[in-house]
C-alpha positions as CSV (number, residue, x, y, z in Angstrom):
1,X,82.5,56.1,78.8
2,X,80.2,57.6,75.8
3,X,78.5,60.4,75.9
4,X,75.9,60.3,73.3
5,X,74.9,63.2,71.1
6,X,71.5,64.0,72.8
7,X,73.2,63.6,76.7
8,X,75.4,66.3,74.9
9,X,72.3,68.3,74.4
10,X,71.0,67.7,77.5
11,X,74.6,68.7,79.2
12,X,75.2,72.0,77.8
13,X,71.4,73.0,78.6
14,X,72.1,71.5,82.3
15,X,75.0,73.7,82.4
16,X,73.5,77.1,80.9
17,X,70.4,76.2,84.0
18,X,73.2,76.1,86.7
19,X,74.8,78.9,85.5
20,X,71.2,81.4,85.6
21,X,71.1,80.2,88.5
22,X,74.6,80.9,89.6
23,X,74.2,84.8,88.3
24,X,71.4,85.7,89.9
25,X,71.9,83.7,93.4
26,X,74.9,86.0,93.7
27,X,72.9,89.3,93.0
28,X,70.4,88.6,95.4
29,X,73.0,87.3,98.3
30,X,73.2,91.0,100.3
31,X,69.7,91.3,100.1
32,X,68.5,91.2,103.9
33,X,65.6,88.7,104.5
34,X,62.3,90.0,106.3
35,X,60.0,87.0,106.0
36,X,61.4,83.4,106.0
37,X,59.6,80.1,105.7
38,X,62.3,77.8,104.8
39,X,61.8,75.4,107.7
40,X,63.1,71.8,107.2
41,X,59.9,70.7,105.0
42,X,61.2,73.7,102.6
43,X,64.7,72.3,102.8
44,X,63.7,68.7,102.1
45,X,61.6,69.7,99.2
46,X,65.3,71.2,98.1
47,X,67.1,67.9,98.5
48,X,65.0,66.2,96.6
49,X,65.4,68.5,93.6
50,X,68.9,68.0,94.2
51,X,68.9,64.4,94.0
52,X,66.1,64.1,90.8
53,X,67.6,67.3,88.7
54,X,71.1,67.2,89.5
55,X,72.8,64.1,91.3
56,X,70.7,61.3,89.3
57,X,71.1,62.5,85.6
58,X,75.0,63.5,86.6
59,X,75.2,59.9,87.8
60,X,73.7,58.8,84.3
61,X,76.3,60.9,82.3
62,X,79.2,60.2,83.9
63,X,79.0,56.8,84.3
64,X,77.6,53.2,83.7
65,X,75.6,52.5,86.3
66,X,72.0,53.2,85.3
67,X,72.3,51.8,82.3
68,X,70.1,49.1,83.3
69,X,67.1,51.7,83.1
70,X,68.3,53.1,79.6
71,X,65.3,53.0,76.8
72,X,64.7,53.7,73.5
73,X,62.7,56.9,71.8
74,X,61.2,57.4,68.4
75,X,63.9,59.8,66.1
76,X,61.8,63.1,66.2
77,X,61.6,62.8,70.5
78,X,64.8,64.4,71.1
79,X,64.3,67.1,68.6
80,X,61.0,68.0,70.7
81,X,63.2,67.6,73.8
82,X,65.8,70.2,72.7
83,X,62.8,72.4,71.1
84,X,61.3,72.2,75.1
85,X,65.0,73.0,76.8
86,X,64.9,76.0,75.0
87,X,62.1,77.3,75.8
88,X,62.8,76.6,79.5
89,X,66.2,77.9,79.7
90,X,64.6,81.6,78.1
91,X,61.8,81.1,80.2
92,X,63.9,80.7,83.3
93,X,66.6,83.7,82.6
94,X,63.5,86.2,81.9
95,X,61.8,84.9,85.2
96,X,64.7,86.1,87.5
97,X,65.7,89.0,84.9
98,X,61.8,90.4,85.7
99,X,62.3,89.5,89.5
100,X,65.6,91.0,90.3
101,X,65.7,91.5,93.7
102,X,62.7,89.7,94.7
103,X,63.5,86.4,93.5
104,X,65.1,83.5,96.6
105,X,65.5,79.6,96.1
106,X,63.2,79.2,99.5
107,X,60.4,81.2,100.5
108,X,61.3,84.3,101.9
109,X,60.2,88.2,101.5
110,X,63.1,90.2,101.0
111,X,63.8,93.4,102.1
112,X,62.0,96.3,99.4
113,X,60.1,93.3,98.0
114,X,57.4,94.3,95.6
115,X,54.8,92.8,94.0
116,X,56.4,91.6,90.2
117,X,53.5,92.0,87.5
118,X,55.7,93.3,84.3
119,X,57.0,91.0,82.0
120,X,56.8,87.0,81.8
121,X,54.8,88.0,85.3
122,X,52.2,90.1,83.9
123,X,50.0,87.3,83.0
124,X,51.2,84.2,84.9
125,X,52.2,84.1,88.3
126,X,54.7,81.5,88.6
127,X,56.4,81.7,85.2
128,X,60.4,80.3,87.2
129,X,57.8,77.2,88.0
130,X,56.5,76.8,84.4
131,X,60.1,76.7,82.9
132,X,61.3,73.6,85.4
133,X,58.5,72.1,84.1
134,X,59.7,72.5,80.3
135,X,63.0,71.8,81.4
136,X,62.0,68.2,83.5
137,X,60.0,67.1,80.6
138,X,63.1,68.0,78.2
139,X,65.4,66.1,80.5
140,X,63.1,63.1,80.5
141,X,63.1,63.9,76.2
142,X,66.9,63.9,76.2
143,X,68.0,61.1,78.2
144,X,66.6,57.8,77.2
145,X,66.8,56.2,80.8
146,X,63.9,56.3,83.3
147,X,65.7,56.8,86.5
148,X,67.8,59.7,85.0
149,X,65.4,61.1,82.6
150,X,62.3,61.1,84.8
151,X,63.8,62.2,87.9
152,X,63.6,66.0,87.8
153,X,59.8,65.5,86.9
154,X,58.6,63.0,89.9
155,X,61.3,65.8,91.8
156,X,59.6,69.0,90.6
157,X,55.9,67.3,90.7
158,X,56.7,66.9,94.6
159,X,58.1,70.1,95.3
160,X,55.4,72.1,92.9
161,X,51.9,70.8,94.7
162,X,53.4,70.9,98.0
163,X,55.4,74.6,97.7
164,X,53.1,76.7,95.7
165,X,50.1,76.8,98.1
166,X,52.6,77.7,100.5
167,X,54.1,80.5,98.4
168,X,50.8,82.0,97.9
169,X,49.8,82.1,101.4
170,X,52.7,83.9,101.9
171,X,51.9,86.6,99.4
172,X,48.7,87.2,100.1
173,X,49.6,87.8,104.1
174,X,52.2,90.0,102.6
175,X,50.7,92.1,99.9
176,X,47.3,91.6,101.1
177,X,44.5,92.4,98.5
178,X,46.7,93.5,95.8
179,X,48.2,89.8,95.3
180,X,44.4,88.4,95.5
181,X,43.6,91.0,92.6
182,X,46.9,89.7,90.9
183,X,45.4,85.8,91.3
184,X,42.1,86.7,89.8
185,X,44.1,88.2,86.3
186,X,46.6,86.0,85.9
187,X,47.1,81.5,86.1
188,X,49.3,80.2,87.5
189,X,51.3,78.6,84.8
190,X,49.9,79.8,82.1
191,X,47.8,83.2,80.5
192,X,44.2,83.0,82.0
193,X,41.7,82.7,79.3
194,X,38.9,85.6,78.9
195,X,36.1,83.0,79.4
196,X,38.1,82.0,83.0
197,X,38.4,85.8,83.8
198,X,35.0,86.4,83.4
199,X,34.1,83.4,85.8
């Protein structure tokens, strides 16, 4: 088996994501849960994140059969993709460096929680969300094979839409006005323009 320079790429930015993850899961584990809404809808939106951004593009990697989905990209495209993994990866470390303690896989309020507005927060709400979105798009970039490439996105698309409204019910029952004021200044993925404040 060959692992081509760009799956290279892609591997040691796969890697790097697991291990953020990794760091911070740990800090947060003996924080005590208040407010939990991972019921199995949560946990199925999970598994298929599991299966698009980590079992499929493994699969791919390691060994030959999806290589009857494998395609073909101009020169420049993985270049982009690496430029876009980046990104994400410094994106995602400074999204659960700002949240400390109040960041969780599911949706749960955790004992202490506050409010996050300071850094990558201060102007877009769901910053963590915005970097698995740069990082899908450089997967699908980096490996040249639709099932493997395009997985995390169709994955993350899914779980985004359905999650987020969710997420900022939650919020708003928990920090009450403060977290509505906090929607009105910031977007969700990215800065709020003046002309959108204004409206």
């Amino acid at each position: 088996m060959k692992i081509h320079l760009w799956d290279m790429v892609f591997l040691i930015g796969f890697i790097a994501y697991l291990v953020i993850r990794g760091i911070f899961e740990r800090r947060i584990k003996s924080n005590e849960k208040v407010v939990s809404r991972s019921h199995g809808r949560d946990r199925c939106l999970i598994l298929i994140m599991v299966v698009g951004g980590i079992l499929l593009p493994v699969i791919y990697l390691f060994t030959p059969w999806m290589g009857f989905a494998d395609y073909r990209l101009p020169a420049f495209v993985p270049w982009f993709g690496t430029a876009l993994m980046v990104s994400a990866l410094w994106l995602f470390w400074h999204s659960h460096a700002d949240l400390g303690q109040n960041w969780s896989v599911t949706l749960e309020i955790r004992k202490g929680h506050q409010l996050v507005t300071h850094g990558v927060y201060r102007s877009i709400r769901h910053p963590m969300y915005a970097s698995i979105w740069l990082f899908s798009l450089a997967q699908g970039l980096l490996l040249q094979n639709w099932l493997a490439g395009w997985s995390a996105f169709v994955a993350f698309a899914i779980m985004y839409f359905v999650r987020t409204p969710q997420e900022e019910q939650m919020m708003c029952e928990f920090f009450g006005q403060e977290y509505r004021d906090y929607i009105k200044r910031t977007g969700r993925l990215f800065p709020r323009t003046r002309a959108s404040r204004d409206a």
